[in-house]
TIDRENMAR-651226 format. One line per field, with one value per residue: residue in one letter; x, y, z of N, C-alpha, C, O in turn; chain. Coordinates in nm, 2 decimals, decimal comma. Example, Ala and Ser with C-alpha at 12.3 -4.5 7.8 and 13.67 -1.06 7.14 Angstrom:
// TIDRENMAR-651226
residuo: [A/S]
n.x: [1,32/1,28]
n.y: [-0,57/-0,22]
n.z: [0,78/0,71]
ca.x: [1,23/1,37]
ca.y: [-0,45/-0,11]
ca.z: [0,78/0,71]
c.x: [1,32/1,29]
c.y: [-0,33/0,00]
c.z: [0,78/0,79]
o.x: [1,42/1,34]
o.y: [-0,33/0,11]
o.z: [0,85/0,80]
cadena: [A/A]
// end
This chain:
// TIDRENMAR-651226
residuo: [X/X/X/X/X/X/X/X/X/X/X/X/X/X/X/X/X/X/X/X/X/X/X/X/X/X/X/X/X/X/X/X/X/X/X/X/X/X/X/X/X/X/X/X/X/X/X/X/X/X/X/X/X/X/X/X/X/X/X/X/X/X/X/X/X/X/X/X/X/X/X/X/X/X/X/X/X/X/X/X/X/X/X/X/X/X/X/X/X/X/X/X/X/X/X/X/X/X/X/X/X/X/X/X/X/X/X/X/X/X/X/X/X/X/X/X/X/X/X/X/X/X/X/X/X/X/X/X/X/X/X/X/X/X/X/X/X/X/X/X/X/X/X/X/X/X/X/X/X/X/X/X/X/X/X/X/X/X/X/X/X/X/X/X/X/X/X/X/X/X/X/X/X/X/X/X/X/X/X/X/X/X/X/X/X/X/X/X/X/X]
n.x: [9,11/9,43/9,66/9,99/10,25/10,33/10,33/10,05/9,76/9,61/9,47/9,37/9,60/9,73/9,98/10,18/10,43/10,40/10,46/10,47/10,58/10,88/10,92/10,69/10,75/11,00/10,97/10,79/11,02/11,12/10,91/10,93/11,18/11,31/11,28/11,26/11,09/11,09/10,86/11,00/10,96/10,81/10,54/10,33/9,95/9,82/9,61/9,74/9,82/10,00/10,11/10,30/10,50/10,67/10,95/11,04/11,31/11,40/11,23/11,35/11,59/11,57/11,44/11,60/11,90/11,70/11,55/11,74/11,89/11,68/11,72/11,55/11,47/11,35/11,21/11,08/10,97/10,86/10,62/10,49/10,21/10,17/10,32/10,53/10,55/10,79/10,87/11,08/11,21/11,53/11,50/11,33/11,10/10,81/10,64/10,38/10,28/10,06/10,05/9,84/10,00/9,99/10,08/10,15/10,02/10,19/10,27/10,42/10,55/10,76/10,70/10,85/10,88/10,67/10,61/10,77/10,74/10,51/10,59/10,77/10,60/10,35/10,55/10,64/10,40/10,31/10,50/10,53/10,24/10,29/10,49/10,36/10,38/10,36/10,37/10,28/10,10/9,86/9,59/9,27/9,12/9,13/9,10/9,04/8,78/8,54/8,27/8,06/7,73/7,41/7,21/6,90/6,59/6,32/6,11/6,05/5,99/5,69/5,69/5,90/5,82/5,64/5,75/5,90/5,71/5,65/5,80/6,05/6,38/6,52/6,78/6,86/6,82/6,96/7,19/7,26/7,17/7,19/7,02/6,82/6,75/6,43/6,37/6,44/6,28/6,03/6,04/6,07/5,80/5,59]
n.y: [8,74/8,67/8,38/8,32/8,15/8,21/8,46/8,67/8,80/9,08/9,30/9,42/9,64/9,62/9,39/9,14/8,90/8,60/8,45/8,65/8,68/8,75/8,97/9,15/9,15/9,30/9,56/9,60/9,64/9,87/10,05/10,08/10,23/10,57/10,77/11,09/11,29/11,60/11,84/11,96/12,17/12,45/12,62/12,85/12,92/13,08/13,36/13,45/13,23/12,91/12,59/12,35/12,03/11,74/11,66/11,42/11,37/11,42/11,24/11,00/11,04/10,98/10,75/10,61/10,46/10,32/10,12/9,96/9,86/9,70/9,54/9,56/9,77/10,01/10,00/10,23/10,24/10,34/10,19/10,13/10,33/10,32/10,37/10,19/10,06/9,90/9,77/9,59/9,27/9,14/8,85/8,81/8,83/9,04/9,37/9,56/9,79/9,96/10,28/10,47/10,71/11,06/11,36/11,65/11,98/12,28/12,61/12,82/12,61/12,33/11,99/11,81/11,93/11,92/11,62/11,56/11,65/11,55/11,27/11,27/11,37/11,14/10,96/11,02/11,03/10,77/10,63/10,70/10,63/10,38/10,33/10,41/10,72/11,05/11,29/11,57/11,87/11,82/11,93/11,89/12,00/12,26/12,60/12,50/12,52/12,37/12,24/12,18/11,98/11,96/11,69/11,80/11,80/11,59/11,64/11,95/11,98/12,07/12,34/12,45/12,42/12,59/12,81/12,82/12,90/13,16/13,33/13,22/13,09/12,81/12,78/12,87/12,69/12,48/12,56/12,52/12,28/11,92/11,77/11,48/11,35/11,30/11,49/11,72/11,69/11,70/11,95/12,13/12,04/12,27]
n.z: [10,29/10,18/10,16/10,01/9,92/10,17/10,24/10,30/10,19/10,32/10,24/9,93/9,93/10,18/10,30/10,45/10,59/10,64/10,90/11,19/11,42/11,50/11,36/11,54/11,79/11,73/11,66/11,86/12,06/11,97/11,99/12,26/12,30/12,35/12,15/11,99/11,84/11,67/11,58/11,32/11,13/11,00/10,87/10,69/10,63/10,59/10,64/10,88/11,00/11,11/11,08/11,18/11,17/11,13/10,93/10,65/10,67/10,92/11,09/10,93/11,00/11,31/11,35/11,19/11,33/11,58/11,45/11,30/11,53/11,60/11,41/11,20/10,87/10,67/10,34/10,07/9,75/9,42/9,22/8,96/8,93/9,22/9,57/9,73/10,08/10,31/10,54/10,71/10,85/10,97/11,00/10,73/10,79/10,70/10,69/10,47/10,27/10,04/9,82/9,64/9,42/9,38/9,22/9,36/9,34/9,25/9,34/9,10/8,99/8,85/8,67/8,74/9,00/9,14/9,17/9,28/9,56/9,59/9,66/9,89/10,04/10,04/10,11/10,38/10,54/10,47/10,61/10,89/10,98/10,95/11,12/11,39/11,44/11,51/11,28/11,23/11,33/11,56/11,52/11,51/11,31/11,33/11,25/11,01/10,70/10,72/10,86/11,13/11,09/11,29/11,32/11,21/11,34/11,33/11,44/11,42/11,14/11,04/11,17/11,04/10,79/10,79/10,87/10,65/10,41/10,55/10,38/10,47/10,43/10,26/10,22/10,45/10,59/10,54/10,56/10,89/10,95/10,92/10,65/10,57/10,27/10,22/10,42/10,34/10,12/10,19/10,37/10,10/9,96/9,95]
ca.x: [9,25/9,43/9,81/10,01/10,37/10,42/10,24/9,92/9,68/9,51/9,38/9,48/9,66/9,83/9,98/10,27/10,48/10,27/10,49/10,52/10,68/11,03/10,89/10,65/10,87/11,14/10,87/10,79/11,11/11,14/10,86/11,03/11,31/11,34/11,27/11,23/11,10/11,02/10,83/11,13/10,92/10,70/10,50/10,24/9,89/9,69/9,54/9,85/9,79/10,11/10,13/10,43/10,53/10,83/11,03/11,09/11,46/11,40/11,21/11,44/11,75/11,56/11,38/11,66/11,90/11,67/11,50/11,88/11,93/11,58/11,67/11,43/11,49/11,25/11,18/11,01/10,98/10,73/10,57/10,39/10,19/10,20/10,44/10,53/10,65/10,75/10,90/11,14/11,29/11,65/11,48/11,26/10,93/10,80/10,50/10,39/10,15/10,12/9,94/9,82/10,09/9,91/10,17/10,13/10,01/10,22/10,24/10,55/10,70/10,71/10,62/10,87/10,90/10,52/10,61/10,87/10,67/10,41/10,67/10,79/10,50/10,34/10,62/10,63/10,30/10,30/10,63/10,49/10,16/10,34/10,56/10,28/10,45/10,28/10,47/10,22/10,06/9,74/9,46/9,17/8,99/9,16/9,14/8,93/8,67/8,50/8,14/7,99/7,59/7,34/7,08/6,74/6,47/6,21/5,94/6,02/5,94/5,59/5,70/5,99/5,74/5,49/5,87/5,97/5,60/5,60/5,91/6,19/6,48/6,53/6,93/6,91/6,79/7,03/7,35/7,27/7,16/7,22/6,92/6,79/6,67/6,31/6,33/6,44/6,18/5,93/6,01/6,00/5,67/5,47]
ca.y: [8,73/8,51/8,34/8,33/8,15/8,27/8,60/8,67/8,95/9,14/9,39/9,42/9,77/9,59/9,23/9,05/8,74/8,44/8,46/8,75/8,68/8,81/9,17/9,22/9,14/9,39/9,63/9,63/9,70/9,96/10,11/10,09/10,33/10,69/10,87/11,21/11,36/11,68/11,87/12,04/12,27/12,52/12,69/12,98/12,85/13,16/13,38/13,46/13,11/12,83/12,48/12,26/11,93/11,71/11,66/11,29/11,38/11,40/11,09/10,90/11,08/10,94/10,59/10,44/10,36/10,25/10,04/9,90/9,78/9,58/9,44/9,62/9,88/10,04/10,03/10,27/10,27/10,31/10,04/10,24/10,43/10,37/10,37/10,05/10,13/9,76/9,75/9,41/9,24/9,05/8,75/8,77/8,89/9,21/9,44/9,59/9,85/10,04/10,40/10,55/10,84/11,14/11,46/11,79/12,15/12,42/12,76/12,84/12,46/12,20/11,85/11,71/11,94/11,86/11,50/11,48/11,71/11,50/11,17/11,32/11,41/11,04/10,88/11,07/10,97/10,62/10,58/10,76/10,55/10,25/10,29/10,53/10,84/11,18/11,37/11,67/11,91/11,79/12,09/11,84/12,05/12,37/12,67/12,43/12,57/12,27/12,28/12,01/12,01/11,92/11,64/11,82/11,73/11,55/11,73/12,09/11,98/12,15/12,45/12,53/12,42/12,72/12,94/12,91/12,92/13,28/13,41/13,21/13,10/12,72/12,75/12,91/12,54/12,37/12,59/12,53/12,13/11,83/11,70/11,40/11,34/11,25/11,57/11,77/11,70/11,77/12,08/12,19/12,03/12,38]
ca.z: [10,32/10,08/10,15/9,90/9,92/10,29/10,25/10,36/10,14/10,39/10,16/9,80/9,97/10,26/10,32/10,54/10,55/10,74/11,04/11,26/11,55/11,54/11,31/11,62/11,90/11,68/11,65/12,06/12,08/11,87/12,04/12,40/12,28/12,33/12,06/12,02/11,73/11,65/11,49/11,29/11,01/11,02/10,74/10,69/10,63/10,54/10,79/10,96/11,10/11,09/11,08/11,21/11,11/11,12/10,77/10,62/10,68/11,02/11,10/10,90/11,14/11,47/11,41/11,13/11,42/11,64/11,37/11,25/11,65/11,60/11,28/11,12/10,74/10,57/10,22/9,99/9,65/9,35/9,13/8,85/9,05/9,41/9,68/9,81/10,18/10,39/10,71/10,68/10,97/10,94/10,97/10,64/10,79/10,67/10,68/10,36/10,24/9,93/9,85/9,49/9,43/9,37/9,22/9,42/9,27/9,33/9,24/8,98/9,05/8,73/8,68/8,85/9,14/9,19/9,16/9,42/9,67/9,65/9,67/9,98/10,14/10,09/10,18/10,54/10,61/10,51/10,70/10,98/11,03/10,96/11,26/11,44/11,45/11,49/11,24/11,19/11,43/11,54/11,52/11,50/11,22/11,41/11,10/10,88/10,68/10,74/10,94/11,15/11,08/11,31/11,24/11,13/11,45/11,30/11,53/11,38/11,00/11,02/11,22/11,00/10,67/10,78/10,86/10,47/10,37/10,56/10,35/10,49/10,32/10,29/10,21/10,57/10,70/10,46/10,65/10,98/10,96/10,82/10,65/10,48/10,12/10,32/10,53/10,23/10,05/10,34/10,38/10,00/9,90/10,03]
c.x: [9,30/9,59/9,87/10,19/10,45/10,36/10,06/9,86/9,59/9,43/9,45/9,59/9,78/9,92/10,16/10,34/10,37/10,33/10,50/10,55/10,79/11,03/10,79/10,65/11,00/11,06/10,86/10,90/11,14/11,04/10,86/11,13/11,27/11,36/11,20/11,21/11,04/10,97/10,90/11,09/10,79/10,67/10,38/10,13/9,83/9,67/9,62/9,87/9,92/10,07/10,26/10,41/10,66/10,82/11,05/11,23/11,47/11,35/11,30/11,56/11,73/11,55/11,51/11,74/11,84/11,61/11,64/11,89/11,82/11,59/11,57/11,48/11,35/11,27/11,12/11,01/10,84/10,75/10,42/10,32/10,12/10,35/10,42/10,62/10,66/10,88/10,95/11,23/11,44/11,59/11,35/11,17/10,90/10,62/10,50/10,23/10,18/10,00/9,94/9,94/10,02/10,04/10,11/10,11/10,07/10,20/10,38/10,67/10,61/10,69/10,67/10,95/10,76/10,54/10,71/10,84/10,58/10,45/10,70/10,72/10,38/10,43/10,63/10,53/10,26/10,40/10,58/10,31/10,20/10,43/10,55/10,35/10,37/10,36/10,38/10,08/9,92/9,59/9,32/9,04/9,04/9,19/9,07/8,80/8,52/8,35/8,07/7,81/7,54/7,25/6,98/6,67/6,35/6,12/5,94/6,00/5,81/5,60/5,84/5,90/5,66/5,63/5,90/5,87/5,54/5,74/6,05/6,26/6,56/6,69/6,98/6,95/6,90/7,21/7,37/7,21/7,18/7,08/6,91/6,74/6,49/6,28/6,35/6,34/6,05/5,90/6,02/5,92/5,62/5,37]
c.y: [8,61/8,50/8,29/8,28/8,19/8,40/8,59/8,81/9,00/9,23/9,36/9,56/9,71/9,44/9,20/8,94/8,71/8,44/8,63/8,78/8,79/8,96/9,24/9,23/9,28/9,56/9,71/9,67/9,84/10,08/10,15/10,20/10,43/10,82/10,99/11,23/11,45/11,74/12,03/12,15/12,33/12,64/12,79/12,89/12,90/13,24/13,41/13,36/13,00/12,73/12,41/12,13/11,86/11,63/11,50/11,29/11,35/11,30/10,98/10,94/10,99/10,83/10,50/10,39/10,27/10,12/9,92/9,83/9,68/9,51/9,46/9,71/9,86/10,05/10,11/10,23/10,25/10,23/10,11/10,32/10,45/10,35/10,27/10,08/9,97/9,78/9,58/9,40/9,14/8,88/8,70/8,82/8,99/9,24/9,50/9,68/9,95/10,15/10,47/10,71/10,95/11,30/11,58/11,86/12,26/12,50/12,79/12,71/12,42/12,09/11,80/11,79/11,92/11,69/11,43/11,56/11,62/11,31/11,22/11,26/11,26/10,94/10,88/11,01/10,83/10,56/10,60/10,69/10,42/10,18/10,37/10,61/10,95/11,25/11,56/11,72/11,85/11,92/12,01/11,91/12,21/12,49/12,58/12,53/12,49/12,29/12,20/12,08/11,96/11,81/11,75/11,74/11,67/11,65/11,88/12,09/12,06/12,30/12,52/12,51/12,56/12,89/12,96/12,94/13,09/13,39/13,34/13,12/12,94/12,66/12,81/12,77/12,47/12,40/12,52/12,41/12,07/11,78/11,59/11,44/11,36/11,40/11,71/11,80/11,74/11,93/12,20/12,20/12,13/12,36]
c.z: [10,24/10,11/10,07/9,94/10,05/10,30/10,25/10,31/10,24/10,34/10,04/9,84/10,09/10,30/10,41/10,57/10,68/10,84/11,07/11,41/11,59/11,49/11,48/11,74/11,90/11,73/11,82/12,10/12,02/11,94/12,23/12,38/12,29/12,28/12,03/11,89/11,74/11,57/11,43/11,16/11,03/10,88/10,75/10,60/10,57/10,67/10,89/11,03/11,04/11,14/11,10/11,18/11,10/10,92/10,79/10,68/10,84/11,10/11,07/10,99/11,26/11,47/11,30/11,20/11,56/11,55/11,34/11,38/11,66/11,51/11,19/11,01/10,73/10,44/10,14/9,88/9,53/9,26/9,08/8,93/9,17/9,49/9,76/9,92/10,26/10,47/10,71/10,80/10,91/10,89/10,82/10,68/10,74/10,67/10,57/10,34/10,12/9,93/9,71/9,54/9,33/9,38/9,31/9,31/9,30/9,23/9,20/9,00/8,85/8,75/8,77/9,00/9,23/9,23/9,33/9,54/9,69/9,71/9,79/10,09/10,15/10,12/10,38/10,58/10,58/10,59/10,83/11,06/11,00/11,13/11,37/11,52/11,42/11,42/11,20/11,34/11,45/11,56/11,51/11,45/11,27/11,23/10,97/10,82/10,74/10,85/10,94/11,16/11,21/11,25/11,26/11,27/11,33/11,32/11,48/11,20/11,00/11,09/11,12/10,81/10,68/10,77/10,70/10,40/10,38/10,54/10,38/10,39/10,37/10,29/10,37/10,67/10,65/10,53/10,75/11,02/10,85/10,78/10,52/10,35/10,18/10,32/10,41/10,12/10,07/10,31/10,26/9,90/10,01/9,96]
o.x: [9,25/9,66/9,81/10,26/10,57/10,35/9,98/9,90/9,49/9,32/9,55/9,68/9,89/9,84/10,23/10,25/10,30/10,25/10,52/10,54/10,78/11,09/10,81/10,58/11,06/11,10/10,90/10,89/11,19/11,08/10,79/11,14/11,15/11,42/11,08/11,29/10,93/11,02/10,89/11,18/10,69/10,74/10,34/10,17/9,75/9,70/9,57/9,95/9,94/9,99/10,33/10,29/10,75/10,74/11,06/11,26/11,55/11,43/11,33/11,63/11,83/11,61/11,52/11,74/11,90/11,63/11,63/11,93/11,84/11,51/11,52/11,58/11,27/11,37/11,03/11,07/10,74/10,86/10,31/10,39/10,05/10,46/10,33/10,73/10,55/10,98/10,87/11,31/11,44/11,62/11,30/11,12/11,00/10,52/10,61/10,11/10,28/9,90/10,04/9,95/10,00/10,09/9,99/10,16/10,01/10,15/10,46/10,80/10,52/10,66/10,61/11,03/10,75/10,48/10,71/10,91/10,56/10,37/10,59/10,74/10,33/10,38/10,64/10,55/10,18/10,39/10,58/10,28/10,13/10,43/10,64/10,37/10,31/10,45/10,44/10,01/9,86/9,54/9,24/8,93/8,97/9,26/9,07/8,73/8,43/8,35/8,01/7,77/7,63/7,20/7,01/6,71/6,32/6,06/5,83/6,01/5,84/5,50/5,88/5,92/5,63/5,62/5,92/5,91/5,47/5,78/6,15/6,20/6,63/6,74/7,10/7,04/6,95/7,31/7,47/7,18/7,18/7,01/6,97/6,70/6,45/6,19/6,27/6,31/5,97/5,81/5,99/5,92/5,60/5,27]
o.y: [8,50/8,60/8,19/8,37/8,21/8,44/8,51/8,92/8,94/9,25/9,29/9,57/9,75/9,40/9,30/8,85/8,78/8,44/8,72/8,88/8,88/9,05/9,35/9,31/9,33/9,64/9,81/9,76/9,91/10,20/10,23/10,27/10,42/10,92/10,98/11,19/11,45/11,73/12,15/12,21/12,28/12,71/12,79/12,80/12,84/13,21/13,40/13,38/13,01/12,74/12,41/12,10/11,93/11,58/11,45/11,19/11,26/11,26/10,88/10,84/10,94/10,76/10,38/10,27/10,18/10,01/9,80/9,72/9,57/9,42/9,37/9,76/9,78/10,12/10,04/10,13/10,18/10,20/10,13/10,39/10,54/10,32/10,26/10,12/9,92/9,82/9,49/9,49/9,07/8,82/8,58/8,89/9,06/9,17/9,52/9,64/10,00/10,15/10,53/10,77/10,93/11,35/11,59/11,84/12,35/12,50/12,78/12,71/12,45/12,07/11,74/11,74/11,89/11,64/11,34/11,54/11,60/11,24/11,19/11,17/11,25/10,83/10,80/10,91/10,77/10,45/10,50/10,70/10,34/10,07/10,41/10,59/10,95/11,28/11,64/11,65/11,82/11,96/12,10/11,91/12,29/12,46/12,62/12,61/12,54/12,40/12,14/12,19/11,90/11,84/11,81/11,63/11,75/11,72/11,94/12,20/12,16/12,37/12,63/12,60/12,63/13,00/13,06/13,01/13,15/13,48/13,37/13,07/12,92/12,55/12,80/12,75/12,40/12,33/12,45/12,40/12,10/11,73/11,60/11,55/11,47/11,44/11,80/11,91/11,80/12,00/12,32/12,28/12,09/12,42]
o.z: [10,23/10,08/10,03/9,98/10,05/10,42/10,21/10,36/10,25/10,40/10,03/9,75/10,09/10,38/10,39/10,58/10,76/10,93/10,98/11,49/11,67/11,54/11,52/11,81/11,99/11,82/11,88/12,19/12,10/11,95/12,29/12,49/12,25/12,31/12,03/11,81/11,79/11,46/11,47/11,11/11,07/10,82/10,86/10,53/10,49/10,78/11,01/11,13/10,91/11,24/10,99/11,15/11,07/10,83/10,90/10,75/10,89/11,19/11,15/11,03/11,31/11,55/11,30/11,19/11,62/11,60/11,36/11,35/11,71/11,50/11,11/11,07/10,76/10,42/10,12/9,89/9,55/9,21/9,13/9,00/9,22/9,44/9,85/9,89/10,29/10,41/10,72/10,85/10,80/10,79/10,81/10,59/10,74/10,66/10,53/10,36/10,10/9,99/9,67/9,64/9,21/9,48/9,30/9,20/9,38/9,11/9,29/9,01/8,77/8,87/8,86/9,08/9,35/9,32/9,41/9,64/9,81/9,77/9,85/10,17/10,26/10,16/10,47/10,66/10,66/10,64/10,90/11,18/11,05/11,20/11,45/11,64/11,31/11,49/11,13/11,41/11,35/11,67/11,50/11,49/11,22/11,14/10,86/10,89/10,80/10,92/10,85/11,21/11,26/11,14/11,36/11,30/11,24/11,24/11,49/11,14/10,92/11,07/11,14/10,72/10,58/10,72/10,63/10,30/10,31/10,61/10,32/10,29/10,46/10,33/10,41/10,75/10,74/10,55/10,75/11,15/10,73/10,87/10,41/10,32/10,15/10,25/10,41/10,06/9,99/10,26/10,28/9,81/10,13/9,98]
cadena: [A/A/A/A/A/A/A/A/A/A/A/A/A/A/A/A/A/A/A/A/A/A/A/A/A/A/A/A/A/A/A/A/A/A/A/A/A/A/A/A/A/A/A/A/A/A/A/A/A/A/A/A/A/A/A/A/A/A/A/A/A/A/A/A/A/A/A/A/A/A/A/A/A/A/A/A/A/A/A/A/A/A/A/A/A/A/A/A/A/A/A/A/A/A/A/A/A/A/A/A/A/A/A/A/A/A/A/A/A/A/A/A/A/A/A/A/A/A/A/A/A/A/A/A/A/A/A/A/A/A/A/A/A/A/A/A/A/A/A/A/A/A/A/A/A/A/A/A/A/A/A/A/A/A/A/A/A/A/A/A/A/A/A/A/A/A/A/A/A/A/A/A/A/A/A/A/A/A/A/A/A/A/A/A/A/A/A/A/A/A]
// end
């Protein structure tokens, strides 16, 4: 952590003026209020399966007057290429975090409709964990291809060494656990 003029580097990605008093007082407040947001979009996923999500437009509708009664604005903007998003209080303090900007891929868009989809879409979510906001459904892997392994037992290396020894099929072991470099190697020195 290095301070610098009143700012304080907490990462080379995140940093803060030296006081924070009156931003996390504003802040507490801010998080007292009554805001509703929802999740105002919904999109087709694949699979006949949908995903919801609330829109930038909409976050910025709910939290910028409560933010404006704490003395609080947000800032975005890019500096070659990331997104500097900081959270500034009346009195000078501010929070600050920046995030590599990375254009989107679509399908029959151009450069700069990729550019400002994907401008968008990290601005929502650095706004949105800045001033911890759920703006997207949470499915916790729900529709993921994704596939949690098993560790590998130690104790069944010589019973599954004699299983691929009598025919079987070691990309079977490799689906259905996670295994070591070590345990990998075990079981295909036959």
């Amino acid at each position: 952590m290095t301070e610098i003029a009143n700012i304080i580097y907490h990462t080379d990605s995140y940093w803060t003026s030296a006081d924070q008093d009156k931003i996390v007082q504003a802040l507490l407040n801010f998080h007292k209020a009554d805001i509703k947001i929802t999740k105002d979009r919904t999109v087709p996923v694949g699979g006949g399966k949908t995903r919801s999500y609330t829109t930038l437009d909409e976050i910025l509708l709910k939290v910028k007057p409560v933010l404006t009664e704490n003395g609080l604005v947000i800032h975005q903007h890019l500096a070659g290429g990331e997104l500097i998003t900081m959270l500034m209080h009346s009195s000078g303090q501010f929070i600050a975090s920046k995030f590599t900007f990375v254009a989107m891929q679509g399908n029959n868009t151009n450069n700069l409709q990729n550019a400002g989809g994907g401008l968008t879409y990290l601005k929502r979510y650095q706004l949105s964990a800045l001033l911890q906001i759920n703006c997207d459904q949470d499915l916790d892997g729900e529709g993921s291809d994704a596939v949690v392994k098993q560790k590998f037992p130690d104790n069944k290396i010589n019973e599954t060494k004699a299983w691929l020894a009598n025919g079987g099929d070691i990309n079977i072991v490799k689906q259905k656990y996670q295994l070591t470099e070590n345990q990998l190697k075990q079981l295909t020195e036959l």
